[in-house]
mmCIF file of the C-alpha atoms, coordinates in Angstrom:
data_MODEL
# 
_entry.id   MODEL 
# 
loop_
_atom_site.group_PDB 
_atom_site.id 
_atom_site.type_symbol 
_atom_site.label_atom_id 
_atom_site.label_alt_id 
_atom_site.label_comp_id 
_atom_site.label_asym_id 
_atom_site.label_entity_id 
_atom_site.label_seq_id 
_atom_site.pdbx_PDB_ins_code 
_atom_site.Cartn_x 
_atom_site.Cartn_y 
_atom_site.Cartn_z 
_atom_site.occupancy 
_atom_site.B_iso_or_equiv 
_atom_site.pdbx_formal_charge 
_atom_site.auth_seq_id 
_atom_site.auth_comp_id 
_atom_site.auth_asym_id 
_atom_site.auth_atom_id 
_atom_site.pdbx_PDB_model_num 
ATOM 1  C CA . UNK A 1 1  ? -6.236  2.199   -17.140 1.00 0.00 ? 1  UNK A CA 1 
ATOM 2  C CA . UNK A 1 2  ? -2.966  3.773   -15.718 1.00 0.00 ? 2  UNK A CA 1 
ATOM 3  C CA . UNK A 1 3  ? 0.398   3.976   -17.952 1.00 0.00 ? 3  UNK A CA 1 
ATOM 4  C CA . UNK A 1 4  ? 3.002   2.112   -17.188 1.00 0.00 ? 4  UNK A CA 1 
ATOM 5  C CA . UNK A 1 5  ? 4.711   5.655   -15.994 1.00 0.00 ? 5  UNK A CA 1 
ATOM 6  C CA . UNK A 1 6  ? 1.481   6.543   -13.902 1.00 0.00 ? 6  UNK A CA 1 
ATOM 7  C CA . UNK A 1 7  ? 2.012   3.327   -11.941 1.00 0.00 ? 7  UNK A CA 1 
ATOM 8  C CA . UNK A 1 8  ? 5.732   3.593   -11.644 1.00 0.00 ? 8  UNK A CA 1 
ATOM 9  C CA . UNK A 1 9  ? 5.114   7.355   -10.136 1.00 0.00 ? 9  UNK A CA 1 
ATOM 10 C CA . UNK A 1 10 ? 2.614   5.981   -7.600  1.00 0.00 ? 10 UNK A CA 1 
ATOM 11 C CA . UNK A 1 11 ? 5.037   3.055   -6.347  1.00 0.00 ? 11 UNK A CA 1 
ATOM 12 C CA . UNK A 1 12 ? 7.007   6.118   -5.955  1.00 0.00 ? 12 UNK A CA 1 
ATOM 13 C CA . UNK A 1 13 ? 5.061   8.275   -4.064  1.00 0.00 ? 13 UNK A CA 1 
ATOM 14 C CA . UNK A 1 14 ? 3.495   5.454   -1.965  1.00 0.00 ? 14 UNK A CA 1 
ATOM 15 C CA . UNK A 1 15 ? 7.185   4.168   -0.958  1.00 0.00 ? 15 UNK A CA 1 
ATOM 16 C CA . UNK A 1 16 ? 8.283   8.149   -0.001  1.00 0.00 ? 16 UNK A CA 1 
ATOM 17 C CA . UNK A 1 17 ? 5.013   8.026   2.110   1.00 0.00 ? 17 UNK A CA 1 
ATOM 18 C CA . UNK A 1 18 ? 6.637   4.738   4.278   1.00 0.00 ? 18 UNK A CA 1 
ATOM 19 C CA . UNK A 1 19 ? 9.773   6.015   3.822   1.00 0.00 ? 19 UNK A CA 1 
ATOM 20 C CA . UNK A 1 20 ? 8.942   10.045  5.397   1.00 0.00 ? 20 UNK A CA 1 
ATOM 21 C CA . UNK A 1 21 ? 6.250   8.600   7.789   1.00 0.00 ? 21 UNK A CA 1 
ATOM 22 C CA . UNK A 1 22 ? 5.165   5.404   8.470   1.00 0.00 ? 22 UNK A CA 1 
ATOM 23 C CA . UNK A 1 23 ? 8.667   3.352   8.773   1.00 0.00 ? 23 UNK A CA 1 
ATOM 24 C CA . UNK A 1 24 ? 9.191   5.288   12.652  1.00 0.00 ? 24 UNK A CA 1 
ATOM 25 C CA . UNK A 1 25 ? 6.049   4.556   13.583  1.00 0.00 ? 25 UNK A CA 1 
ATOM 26 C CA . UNK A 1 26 ? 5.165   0.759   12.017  1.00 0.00 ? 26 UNK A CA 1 
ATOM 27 C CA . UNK A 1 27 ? 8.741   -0.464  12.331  1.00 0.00 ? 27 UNK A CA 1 
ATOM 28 C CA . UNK A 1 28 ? 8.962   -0.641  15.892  1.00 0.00 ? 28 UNK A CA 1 
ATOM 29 C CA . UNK A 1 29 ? 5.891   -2.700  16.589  1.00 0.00 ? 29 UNK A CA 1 
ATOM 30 C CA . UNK A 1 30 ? 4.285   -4.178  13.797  1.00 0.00 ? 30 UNK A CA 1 
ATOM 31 C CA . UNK A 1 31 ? 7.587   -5.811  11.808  1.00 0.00 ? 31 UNK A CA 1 
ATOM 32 C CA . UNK A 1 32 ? 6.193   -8.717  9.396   1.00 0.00 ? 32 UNK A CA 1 
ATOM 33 C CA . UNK A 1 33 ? 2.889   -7.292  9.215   1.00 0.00 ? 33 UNK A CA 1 
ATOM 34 C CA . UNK A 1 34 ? 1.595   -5.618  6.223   1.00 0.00 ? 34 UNK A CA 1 
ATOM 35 C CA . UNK A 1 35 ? 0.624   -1.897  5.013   1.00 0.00 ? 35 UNK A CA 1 
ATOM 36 C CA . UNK A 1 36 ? -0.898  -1.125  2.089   1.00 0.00 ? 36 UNK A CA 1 
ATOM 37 C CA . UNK A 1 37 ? -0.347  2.867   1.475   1.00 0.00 ? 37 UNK A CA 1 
ATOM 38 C CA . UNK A 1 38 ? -2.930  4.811   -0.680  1.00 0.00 ? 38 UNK A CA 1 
ATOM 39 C CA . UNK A 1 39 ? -0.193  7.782   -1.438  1.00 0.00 ? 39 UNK A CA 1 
ATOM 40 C CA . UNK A 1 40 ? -2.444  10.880  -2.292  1.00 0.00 ? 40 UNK A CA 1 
ATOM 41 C CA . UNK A 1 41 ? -4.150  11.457  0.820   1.00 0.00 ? 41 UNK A CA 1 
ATOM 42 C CA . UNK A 1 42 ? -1.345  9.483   2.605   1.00 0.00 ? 42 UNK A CA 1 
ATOM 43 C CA . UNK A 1 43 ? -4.104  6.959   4.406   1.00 0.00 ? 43 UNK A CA 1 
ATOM 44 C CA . UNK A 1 44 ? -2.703  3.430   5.182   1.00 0.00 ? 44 UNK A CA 1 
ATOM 45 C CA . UNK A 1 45 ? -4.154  -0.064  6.607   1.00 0.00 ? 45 UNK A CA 1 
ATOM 46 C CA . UNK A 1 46 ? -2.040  -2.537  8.590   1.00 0.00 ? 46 UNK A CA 1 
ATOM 47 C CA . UNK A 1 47 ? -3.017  -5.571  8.526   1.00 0.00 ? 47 UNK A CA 1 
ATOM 48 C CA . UNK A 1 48 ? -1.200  -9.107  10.250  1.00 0.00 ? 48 UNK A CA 1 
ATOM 49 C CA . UNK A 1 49 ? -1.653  -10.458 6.567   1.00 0.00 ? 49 UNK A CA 1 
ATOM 50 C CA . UNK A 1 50 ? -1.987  -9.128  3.063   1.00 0.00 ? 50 UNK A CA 1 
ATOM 51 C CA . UNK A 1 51 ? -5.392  -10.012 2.713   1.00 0.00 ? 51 UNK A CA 1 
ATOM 52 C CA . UNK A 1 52 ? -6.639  -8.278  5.767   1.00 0.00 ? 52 UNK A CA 1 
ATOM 53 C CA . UNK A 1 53 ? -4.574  -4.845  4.969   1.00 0.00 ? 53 UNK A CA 1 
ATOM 54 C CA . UNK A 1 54 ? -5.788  -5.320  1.527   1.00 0.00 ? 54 UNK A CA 1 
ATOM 55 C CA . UNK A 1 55 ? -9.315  -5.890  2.141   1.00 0.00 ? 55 UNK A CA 1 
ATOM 56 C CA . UNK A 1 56 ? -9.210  -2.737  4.587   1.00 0.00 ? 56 UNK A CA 1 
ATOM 57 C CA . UNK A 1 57 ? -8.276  -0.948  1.570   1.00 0.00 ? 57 UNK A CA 1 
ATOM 58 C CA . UNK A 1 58 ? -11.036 -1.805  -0.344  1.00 0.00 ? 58 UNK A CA 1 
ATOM 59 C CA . UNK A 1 59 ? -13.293 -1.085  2.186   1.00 0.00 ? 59 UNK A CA 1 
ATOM 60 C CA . UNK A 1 60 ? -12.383 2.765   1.417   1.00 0.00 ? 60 UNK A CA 1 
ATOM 61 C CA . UNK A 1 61 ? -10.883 2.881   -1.921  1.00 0.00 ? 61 UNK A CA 1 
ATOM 62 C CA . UNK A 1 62 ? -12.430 -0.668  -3.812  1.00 0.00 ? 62 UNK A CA 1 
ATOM 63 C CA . UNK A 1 63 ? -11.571 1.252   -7.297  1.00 0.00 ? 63 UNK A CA 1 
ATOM 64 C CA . UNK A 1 64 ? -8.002  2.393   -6.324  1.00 0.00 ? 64 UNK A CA 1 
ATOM 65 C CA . UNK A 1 65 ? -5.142  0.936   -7.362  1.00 0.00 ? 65 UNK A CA 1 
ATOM 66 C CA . UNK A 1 66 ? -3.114  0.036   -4.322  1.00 0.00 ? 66 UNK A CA 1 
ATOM 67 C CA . UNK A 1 67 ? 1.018   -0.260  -2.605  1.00 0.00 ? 67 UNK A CA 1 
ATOM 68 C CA . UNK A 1 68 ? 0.947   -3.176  -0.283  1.00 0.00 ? 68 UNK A CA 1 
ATOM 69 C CA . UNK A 1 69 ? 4.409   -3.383  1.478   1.00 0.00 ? 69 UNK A CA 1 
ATOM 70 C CA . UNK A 1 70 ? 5.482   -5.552  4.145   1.00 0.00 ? 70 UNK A CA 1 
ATOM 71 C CA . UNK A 1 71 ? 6.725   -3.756  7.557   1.00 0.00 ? 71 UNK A CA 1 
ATOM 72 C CA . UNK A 1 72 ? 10.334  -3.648  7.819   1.00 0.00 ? 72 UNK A CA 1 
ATOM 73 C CA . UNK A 1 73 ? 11.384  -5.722  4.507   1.00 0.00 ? 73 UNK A CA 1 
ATOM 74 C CA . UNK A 1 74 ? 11.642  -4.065  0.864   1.00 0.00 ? 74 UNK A CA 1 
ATOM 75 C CA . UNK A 1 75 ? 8.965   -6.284  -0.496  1.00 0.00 ? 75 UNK A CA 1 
ATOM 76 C CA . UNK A 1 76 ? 6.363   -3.972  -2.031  1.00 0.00 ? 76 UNK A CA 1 
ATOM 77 C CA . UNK A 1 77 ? 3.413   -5.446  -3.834  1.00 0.00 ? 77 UNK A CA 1 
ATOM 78 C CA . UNK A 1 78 ? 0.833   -3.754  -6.407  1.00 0.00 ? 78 UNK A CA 1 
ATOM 79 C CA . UNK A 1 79 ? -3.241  -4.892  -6.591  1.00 0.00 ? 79 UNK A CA 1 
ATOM 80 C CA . UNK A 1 80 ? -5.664  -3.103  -8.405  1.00 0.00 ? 80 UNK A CA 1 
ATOM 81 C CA . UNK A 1 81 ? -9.150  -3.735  -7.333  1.00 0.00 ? 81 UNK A CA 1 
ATOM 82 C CA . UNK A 1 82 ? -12.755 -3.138  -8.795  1.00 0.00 ? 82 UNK A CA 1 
ATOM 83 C CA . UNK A 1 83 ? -13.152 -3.783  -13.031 1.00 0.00 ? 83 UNK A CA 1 
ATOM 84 C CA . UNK A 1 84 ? -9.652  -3.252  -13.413 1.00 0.00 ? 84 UNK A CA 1 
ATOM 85 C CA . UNK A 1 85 ? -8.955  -6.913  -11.641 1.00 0.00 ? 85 UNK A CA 1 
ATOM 86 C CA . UNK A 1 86 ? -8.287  -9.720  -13.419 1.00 0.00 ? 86 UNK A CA 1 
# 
């Protein structure tokens, strides 16, 4: 189970991940979707809804804790997936 500073310093890192390299390339064309960002090898899944980014997630990370963020709003969204969900 991650601290409550472990999560805050992956919102972090996931958000300078959008913020450095995937606002310039999502913003133009996929506004209203959603991303969810996986920050430590910098991987990311669109998706037209938060299920469908999510579940893309899971597909390669199911026990990873997860940043889902809508494309061009400051909504940001954490899920945790595998045992840890409840």
């Amino acid at each position: 189970m991650m601290t409550e500073t472990e999560i805050d310093d992956f919102v972090r890192r996931a958000e300078e991940v959008y913020a450095t390299k995937l606002r310039t390339v999502l913003e133009p064309e996929h506004v209203d979707e959603f991303v969810v960002i996986e920050p430590d090898p910098g991987d990311f899944f669109l998706g037209k809804t938060l299920n469908e980014a999510t579940q893309a997630a899971r597909k390669t990370y199911p026990d990873r804790l997860t940043h889902a963020m809508r494309v061009g709003h400051k909504t940001a969204i954490r899920t945790r997936s595998g045992s840890d969900c409840q």
